[in-house]
MARFIVO-734946 format. One record per residue (C-alpha): residue number from 1; residue in one letter; chain; x, y, z. Coordinates in nm, 3 decimals. Each point is the difference from the previous one (the first is absolute). Layout:
<vomars>
   k r c      px      py      pz
 NUM a A       X       Y       Z
...
</vomars>
This chain:
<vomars>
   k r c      px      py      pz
   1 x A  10.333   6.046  10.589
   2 x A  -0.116   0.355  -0.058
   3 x A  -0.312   0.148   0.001
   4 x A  -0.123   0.161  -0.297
   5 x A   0.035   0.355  -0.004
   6 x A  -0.317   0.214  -0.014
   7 x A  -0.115   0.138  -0.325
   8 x A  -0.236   0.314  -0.011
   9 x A  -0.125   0.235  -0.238
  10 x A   0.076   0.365  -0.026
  11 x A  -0.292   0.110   0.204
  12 x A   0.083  -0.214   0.239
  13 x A   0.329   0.068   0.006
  14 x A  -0.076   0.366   0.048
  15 x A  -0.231  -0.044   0.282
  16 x A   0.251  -0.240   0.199
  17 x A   0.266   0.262   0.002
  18 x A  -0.271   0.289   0.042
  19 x A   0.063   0.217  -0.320
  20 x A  -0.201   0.054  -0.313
  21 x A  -0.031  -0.260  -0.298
  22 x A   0.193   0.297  -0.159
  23 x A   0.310   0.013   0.193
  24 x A   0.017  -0.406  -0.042
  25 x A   0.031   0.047  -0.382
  26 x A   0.212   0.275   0.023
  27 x A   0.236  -0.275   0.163
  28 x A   0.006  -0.178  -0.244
  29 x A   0.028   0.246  -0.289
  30 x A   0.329   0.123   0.237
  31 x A   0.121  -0.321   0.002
  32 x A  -0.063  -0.025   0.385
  33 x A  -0.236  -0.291  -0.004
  34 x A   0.012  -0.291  -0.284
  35 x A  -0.361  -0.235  -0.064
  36 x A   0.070  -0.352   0.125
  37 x A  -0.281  -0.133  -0.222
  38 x A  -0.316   0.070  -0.174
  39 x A  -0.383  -0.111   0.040
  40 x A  -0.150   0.088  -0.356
  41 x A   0.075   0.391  -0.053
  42 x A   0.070   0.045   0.364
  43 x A   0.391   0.023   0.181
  44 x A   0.023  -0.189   0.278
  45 x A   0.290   0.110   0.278
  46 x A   0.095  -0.148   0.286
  47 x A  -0.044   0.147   0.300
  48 x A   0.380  -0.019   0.103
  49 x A   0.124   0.216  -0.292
  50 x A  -0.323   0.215   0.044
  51 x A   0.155   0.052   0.382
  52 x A   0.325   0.058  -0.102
  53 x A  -0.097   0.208  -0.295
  54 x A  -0.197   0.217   0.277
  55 x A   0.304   0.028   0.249
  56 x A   0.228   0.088  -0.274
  57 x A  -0.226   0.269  -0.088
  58 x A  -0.043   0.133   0.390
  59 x A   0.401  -0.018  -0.002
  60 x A   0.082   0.232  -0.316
  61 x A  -0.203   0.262   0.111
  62 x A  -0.157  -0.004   0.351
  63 x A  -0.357  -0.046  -0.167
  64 x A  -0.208  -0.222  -0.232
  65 x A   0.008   0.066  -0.407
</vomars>
């Protein structure tokens, strides 16, 4: 039995992986980081693919987008 995984919004998201709300949806625009859900109007991520979006980013080019 798994636990479910944790769902956050784009703020949040941002804030977990210390970068600006900007930088979160320009993961997403790149392709980078895919919604797992929505709460009304708002994207909600989970936090692993928000990590690995992050490390991903760190790896291509030594610094945050």
């Amino acid at each position: 039995m798994s636990a479910e995984p944790t769902l956050v919004t784009g703020a949040t998201a941002a804030k977990e992986a210390g970068v600006a709300p900007a930088t979160v949806r320009k993961w997403v625009q790149l392709g980078r980081l895919t919604a797992a859900g929505r709460q009304g109007r708002t994207h909600l991520f989970r936090l692993e693919d928000v990590f690995a979006a992050e490390r991903a980013a760190r790896g291509r080019s030594g610094r945050r987008d």
